[in-house]
C-alpha positions as CSV (number, residue, x, y, z in Angstrom):
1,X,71.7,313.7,-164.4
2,X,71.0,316.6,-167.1
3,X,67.2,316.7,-165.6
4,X,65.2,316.0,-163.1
5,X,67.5,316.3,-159.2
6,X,68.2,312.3,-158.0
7,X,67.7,311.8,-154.4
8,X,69.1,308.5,-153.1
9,X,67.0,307.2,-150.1
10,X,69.9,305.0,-147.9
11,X,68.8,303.4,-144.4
12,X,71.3,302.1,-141.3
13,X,69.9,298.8,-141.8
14,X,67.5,296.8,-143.3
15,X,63.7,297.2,-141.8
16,X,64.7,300.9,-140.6
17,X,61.8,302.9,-142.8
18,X,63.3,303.6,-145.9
19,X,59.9,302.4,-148.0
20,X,57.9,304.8,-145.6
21,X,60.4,308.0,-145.7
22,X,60.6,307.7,-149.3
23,X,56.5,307.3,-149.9
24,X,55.9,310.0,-147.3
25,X,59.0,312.3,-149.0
26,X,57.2,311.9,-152.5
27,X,53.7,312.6,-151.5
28,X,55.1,315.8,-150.0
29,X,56.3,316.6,-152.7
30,X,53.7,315.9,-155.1
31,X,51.0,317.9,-152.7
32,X,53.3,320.8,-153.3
33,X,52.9,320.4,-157.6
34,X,56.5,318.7,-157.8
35,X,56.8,316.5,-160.9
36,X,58.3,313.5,-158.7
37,X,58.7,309.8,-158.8
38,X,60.2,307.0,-156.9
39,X,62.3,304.1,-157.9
40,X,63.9,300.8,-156.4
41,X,67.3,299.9,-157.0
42,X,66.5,296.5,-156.4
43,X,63.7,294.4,-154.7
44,X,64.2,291.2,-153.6
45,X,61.5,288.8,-151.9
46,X,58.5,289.5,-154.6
47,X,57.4,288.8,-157.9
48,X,56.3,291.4,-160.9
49,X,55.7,295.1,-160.2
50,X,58.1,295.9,-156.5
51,X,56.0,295.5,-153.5
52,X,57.9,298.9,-152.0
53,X,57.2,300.9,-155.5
54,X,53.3,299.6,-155.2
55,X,54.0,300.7,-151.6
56,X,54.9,303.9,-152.7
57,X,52.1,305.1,-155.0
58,X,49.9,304.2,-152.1
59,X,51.4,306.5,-149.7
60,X,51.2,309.0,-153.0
61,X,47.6,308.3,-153.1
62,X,47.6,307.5,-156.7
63,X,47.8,304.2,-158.4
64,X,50.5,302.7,-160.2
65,X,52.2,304.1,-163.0
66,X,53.2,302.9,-166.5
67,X,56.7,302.6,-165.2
68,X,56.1,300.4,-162.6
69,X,54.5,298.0,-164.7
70,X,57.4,298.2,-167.6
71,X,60.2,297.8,-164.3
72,X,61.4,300.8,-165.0
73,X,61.2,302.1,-161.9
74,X,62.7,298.8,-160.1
75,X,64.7,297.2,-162.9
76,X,65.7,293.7,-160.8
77,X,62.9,292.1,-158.6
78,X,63.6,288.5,-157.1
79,X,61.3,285.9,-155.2
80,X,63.8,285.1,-152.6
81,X,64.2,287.3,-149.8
82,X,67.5,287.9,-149.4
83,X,70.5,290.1,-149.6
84,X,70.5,291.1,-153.5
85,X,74.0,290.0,-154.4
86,X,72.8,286.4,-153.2
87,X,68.8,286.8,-154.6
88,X,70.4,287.9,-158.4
89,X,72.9,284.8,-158.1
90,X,69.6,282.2,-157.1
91,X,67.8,283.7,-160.3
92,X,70.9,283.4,-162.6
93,X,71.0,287.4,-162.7
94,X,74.2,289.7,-162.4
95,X,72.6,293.0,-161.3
96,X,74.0,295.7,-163.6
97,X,74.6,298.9,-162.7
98,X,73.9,300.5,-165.6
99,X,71.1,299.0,-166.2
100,X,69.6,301.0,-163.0
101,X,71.7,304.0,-164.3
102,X,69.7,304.0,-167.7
103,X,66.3,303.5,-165.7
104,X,67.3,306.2,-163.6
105,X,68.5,309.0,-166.3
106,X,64.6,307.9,-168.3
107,X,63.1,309.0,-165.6
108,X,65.1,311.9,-164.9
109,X,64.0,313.3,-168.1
110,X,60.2,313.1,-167.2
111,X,59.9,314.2,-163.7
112,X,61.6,316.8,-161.6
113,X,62.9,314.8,-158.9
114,X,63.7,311.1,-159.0
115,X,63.6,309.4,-155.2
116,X,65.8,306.1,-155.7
117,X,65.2,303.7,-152.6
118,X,68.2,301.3,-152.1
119,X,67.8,298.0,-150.2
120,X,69.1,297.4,-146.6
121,X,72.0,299.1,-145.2
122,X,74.8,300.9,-147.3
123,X,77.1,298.4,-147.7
124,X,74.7,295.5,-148.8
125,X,76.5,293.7,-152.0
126,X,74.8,294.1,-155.0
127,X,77.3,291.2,-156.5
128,X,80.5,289.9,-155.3
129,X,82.7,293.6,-155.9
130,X,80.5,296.0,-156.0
131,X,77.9,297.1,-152.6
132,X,75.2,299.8,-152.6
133,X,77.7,302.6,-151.4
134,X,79.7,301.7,-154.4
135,X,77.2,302.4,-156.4
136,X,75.9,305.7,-155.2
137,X,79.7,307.0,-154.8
138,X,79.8,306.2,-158.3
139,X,76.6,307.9,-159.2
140,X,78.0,311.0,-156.9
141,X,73.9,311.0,-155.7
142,X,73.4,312.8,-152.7
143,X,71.8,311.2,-149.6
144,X,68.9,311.0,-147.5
145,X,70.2,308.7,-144.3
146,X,66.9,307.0,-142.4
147,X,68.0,305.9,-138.9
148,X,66.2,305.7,-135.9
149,X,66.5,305.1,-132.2
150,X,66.2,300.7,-131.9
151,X,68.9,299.6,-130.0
152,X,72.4,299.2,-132.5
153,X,71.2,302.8,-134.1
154,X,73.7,305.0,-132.6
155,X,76.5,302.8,-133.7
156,X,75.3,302.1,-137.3
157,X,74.4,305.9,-137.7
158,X,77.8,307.1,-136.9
159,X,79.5,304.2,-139.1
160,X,77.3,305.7,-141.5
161,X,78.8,309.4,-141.2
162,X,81.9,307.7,-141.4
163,X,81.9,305.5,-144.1
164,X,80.0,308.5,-146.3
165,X,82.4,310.6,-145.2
166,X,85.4,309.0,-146.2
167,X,83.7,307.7,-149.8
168,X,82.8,311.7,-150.7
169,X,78.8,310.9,-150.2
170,X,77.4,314.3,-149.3
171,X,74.2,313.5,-146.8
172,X,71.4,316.0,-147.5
173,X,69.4,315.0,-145.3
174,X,69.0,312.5,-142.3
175,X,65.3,311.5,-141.4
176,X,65.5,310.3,-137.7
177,X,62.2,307.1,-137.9
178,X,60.6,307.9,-134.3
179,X,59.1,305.1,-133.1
180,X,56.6,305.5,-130.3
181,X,57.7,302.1,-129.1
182,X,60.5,303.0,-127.9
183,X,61.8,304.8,-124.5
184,X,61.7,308.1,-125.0
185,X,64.8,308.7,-122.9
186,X,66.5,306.8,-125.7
187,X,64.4,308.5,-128.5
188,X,66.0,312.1,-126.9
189,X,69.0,310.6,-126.5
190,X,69.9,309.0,-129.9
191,X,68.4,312.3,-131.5
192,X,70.7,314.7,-129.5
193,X,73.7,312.1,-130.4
194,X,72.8,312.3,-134.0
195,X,73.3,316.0,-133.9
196,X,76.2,316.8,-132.2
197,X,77.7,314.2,-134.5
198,X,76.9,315.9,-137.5
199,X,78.0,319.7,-136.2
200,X,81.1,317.7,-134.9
201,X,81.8,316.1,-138.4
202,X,81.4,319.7,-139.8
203,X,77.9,317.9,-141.7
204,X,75.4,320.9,-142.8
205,X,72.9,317.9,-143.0
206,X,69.2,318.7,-141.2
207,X,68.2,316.3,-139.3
208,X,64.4,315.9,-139.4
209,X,62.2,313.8,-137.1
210,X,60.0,311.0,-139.5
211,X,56.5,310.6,-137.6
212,X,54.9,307.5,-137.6
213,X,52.5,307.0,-140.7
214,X,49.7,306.5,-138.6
215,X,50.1,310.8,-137.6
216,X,50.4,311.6,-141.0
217,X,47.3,309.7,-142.4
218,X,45.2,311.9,-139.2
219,X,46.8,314.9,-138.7
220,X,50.5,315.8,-139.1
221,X,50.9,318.5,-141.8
222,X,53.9,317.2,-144.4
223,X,55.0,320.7,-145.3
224,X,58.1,320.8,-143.1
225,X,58.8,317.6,-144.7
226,X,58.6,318.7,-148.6
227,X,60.3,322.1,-147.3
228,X,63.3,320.8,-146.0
229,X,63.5,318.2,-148.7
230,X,63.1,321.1,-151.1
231,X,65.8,323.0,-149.7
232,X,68.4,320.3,-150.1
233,X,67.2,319.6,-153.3
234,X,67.9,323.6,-155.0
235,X,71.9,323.1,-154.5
236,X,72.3,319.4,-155.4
């Protein structure tokens, strides 16, 4: 992109806290006078304007924009809730990739910083050749990895170093999701796994703790967040 740095915002898995990270990672931003927006790659499950991109401006605090009602900033939205290779094929759609390349690069040229959301893990199919990695390998977009400590997370998170590894995807950032559900033995755990796996993988990657949104909405100051994202931002 010529304009505005493109952030892609990858999860583990599906339900891991992508929609949150990436509504919590813009409003930082945007309380700091950053020109930023978010986009979808693709939604599936809904109808009209992306449920996660109306989810998004909400977290912003502000209401939705002109290109979220034009799908700009989700090109492909489908009713049935399923993986998107399989939710394009039921609507009689072949997602294109640069159609969400074009979206993307418009609204590059408006803001300073463009957060694109995928959907579910990194190597859901977007269509029978081509999965989500594919796609941001292609697009050479640097990531922000959501994980979190549910039980499978260790093993999906380090499949994830892996398989970014070996494709040439630079992580930026990794946002460990702490739920407060969860044993906090395994919470410590996970977290202190995460890191030596990144210094051990020679991965300059921060890894940043992602409170739950209830902290945020009473108390938890989101300046750490939109520094650190602001730091991996400058070299990209």
């Amino acid at each position: 992109m010529n304009n505005g740095r493109v952030m892609f915002i990858g999860g583990i898995d599906t339900g891991i806290g992508k929609t949150v990270a990436t509504g919590l990672l813009a409003r930082a931003l945007h309380r700091r006078g950053v020109s930023v927006i978010t986009q979808k790659l693709v939604q599936t499950g809904c109808s009209g304007v992306s449920e996660d991109i109306l989810a998004h401006r909400q977290l912003m605090g502000i209401a939705p924009l002109s290109w979220d009602l034009d799908g700009t900033t989700c090109p492909y939205v489908f009713p049935v809730p399923c993986s998107p290779h399989l939710a394009a094929d039921l609507a009689g759609v072949r997602i294109e990739a640069g159609v969400v390349r074009q979206a993307t690069r418009r609204l590059a040229e408006h803001f300073q910083v463009v957060l694109l959301e995928g959907a579910g893990g990194l190597l859901v199919p977007l269509d029978e050749e081509t999965t989500l990695l594919d796609y941001l390998a292609a697009e050479s977009l640097p990531l922000v990895l959501v994980t979190c400590s549910r039980l499978g997370s260790i093993n999906h998170t380090l499949a994830a170093f892996e398989v970014t590894r070996r494709r040439g995807v630079d992580i930026a950032l990794v946002l460990y999701n702490v739920r407060r559900e969860d044993d906090p033995r395994i919470v410590a755990d996970s977290r202190q796994v995460f890191r030596r796996e990144l210094q051990r993988r020679g991965l300059a990657a921060p890894l940043v703790d992602l409170l739950p949104l209830n902290e945020y909405e009473r108390q938890a100051d989101l300046s750490p967040l939109a520094e650190t994202l602001m730091s991996v931002i400058a070299p990209c």
